[in-house]
C-alpha positions, -999 to +999 in steps of 0.1 A: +728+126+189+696+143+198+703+159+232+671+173+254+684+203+272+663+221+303+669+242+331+647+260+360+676+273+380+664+311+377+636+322+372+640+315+332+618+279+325+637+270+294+639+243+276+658+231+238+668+203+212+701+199+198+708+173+174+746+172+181+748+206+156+727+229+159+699+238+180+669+225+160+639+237+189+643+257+222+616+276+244+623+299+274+596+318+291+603+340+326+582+333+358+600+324+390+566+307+403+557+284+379+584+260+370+564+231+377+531+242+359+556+254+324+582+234+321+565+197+307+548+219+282+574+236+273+590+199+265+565+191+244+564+226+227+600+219+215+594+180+205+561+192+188+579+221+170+614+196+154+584+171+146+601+147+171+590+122+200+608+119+231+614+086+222+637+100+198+661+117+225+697+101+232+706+117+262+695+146+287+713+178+293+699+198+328+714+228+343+727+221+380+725+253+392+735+274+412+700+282+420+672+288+452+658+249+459+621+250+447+630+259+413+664+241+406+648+207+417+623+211+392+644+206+363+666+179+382+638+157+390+620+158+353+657+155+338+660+120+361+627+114+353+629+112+317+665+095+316+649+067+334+618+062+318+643+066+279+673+046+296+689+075+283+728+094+300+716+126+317+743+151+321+748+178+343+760+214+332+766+247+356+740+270+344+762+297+350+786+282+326+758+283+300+750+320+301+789+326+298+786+306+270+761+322+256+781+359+265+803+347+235+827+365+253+866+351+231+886+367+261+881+380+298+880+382+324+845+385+329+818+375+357+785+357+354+760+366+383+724+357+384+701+365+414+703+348+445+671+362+462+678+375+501+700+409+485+727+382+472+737+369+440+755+332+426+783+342+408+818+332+392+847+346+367+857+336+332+887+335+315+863+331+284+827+317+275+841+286+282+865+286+306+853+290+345+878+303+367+867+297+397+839+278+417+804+291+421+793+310+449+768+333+470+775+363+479+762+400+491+774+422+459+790+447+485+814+419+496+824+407+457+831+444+451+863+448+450+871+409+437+850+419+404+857+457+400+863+469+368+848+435+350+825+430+325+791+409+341+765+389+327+732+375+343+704+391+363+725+396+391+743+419+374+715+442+363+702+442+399+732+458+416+746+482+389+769+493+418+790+463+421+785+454+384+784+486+364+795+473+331+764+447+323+760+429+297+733+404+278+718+376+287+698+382+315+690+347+321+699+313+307+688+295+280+687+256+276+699+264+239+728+274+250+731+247+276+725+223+252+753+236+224+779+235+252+772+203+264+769+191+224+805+208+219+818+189+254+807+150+247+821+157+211+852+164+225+855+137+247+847+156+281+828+137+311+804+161+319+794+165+355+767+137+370+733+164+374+736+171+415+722+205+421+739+234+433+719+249+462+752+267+478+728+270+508+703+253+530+668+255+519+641+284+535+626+259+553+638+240+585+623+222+613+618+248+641+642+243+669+626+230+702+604+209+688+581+192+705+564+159+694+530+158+704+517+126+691+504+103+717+521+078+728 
């Protein structure tokens, strides 16, 4: 197994090899306006750095979201991309899953909540780092306050409204190594992992303007 795990969900650009394990590469960088422009050289920073090609990938791990639309279909379109051009599985995995993975939190519950832009955040509870207790979603902190009070929270989200989420903890973003070692922990135990359709939660920024009016000629 040598799994080829990304994500571009927040504004982490992250990417990481896992050779079914251990995590044998990874990168992560933060700027919410460049996914595009990091993330391929970020996939050849890894490959370069385990002295493998991406010939030598078996399958394709990619983190779904919950995330704002530019960034998250970055790393949905280059995770189709390559399992096409390999003829390689690619597999889908909640990236707020893999940041409570990464929590290594043994028993909850607990909340993961990373930053949804427009004063709101995409959250969900834990039982444990790897079990979600409920489905992802977007909300204004003020109306999760009294759902999550008194929990422990991990993500971005988190640190940004300290009033809702007092009790913070690390990471602050996800990483594709952690992404990668859940997925590797999953397919080894059997599990179907999800197929990789993003979670936008919302409808993108932009819209055709109401009222349109189609002046070509006719």
């Amino acid at each position: 197994m040598l799994l080829l795990a990304l994500d571009t969900a927040t504004p982490a650009v992250t990417v990481a090899l896992h050779d079914g394990t251990d995590v044998i590469a990874s990168s992560s960088q933060v700027d919410a306006r460049r996914h595009g422009e990091l993330l391929l050289p970020a996939v050849d920073r890894v490959l370069a750095e385990a002295g493998l090609a991406l010939e030598a990938v078996t399958g394709i791990v990619v983190g779904v979201g919950p995330g704002p639309y530019t960034g998250l279909r970055v790393g949905l379109m280059t995770a189709d991309t390559f399992g096409l051009a390999l003829g390689v599985p690619v597999h889908g995995v909640c990236t707020l899953d893999g940041l409570a993975y990464a929590a290594d939190i043994e028993k909850g519950p607990f909340v993961v909540a990373t930053d949804a832009r427009r004063k709101e955040v995409y959250w969900a509870t834990y039982a444990d780092s790897r079990t979600r207790l409920t489905d992802p979603a977007v909300d204004r902190p003020a109306d999760i306050a009294e759902r999550v009070a008194g929990l422990p929270a991990v993500g971005a989200g988190a640190l940004l409204y300290p009033d809702t989420f007092p009790h913070a903890l690390e990471p602050e973003h996800v990483s594709a190594a952690a992404l990668a070692a859940l997925a590797a922990e999953r397919l080894a135990a059997g599990e179907e992992l999800p197929v990789p359709r993003p979670l936008y939660l919302r409808r993108p920024d932009a819209q055709v303007p109401k009222n349109y009016k189609v002046v070509t000629p006719k």
